[in-house]
C-alpha positions as CSV (number, residue, x, y, z in Angstrom):
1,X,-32.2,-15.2,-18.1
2,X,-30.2,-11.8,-17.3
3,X,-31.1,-12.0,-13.7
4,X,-30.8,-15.4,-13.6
5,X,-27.6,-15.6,-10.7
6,X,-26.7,-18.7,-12.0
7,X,-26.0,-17.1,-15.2
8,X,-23.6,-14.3,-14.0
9,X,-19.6,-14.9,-14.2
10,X,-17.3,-13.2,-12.7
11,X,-13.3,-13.1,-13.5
12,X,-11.2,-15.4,-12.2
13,X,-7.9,-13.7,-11.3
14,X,-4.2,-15.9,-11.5
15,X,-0.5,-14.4,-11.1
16,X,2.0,-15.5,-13.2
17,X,4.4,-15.8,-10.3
18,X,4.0,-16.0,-6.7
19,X,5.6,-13.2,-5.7
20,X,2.9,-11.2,-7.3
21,X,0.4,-13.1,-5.5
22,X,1.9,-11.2,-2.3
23,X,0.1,-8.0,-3.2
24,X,-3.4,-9.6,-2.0
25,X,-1.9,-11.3,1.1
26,X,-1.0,-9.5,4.4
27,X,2.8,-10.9,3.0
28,X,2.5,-7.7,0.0
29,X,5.5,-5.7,1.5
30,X,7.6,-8.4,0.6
31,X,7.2,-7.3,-3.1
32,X,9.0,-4.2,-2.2
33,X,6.2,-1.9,-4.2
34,X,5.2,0.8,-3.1
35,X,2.2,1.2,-0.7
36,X,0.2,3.4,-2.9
37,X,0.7,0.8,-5.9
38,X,-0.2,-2.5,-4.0
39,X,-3.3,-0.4,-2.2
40,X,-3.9,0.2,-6.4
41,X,-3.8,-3.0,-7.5
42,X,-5.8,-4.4,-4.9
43,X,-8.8,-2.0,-5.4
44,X,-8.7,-3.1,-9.4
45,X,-8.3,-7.2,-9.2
46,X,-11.2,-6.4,-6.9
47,X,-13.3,-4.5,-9.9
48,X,-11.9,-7.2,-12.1
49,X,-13.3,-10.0,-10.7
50,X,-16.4,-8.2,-10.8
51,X,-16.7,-7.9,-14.5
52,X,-18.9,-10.0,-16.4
53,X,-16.8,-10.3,-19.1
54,X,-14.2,-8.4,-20.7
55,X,-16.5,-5.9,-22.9
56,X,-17.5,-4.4,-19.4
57,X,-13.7,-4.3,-18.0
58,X,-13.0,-2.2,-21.0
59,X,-16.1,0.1,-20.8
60,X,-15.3,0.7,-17.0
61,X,-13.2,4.4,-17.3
62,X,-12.2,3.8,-13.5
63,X,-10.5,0.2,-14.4
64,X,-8.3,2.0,-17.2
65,X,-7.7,-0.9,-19.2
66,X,-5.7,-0.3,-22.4
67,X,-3.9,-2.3,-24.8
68,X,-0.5,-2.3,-24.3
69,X,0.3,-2.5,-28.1
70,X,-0.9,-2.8,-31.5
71,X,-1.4,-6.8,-31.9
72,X,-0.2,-7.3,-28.2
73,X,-2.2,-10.0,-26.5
74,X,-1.4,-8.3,-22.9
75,X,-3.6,-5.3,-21.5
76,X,-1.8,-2.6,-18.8
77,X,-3.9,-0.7,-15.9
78,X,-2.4,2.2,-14.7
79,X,-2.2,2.3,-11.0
80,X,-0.2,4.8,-10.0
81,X,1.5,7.8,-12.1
82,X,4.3,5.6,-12.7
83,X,3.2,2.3,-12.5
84,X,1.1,-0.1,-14.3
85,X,0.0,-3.7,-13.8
86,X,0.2,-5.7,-17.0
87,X,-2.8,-8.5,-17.7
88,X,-3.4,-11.6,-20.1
89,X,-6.8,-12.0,-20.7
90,X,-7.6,-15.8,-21.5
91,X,-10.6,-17.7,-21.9
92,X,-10.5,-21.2,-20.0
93,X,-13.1,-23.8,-20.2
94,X,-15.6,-21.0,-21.1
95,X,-14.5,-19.4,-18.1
96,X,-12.8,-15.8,-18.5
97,X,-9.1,-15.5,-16.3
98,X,-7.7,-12.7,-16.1
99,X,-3.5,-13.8,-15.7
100,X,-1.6,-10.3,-13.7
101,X,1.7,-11.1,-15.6
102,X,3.5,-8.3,-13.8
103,X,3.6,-4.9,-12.1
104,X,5.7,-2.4,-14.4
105,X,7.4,1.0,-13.5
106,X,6.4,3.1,-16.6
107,X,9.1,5.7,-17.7
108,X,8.5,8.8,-19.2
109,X,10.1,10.4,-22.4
110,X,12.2,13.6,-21.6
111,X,10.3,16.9,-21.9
């Protein structure tokens, strides 16, 4: 049954807008992100919708997916030093989808 291909899933991927849909189209520049952050985000919705399920995406160290807070249903990935795209992780009709709610400019506490 484990190498049964009919018995893999993958993660489907929505956007919660669809301007954030850009970032996988040859359209991303009109986000107005920066390169390095839609280059990011495409390399990760790619290892997302490779995952299994969502016990893999959070063993994966390269994915970086963390809670964003304590009883939070949303999840953040770090894709640049500054910037991080936040995810809703919902289970549809037995399916896993993974919704990319938005793409957040983190700031940093003085020093």
């Amino acid at each position: 049954m484990r190498g049964d291909p009919a018995m893999i899933r993958t993660m489907e991927i929505e956007f919660a807008d669809h301007q954030l849909a850009l970032i996988e189209t040859e359209r991303a520049a009109d986000t107005k992100l920066p390169v390095a952050v839609i280059q990011s985000a495409r390399q990760r919705l790619s290892i997302i919708r490779a995952a299994p399920d969502v016990r893999t995406m959070q063993n994966w160290r390269s994915l970086g997916l963390k809670p964003r807070g304590t009883g939070s249903p949303e999840h953040l990935v770090i894709l640049a030093p500054q910037w991080a795209m936040v995810l809703r992780i919902e289970e549809k009709n037995s399916a896993m989808t993974v919704i990319v709610r938005a793409m957040e400019e983190q700031t940093r506490g003085a020093a």
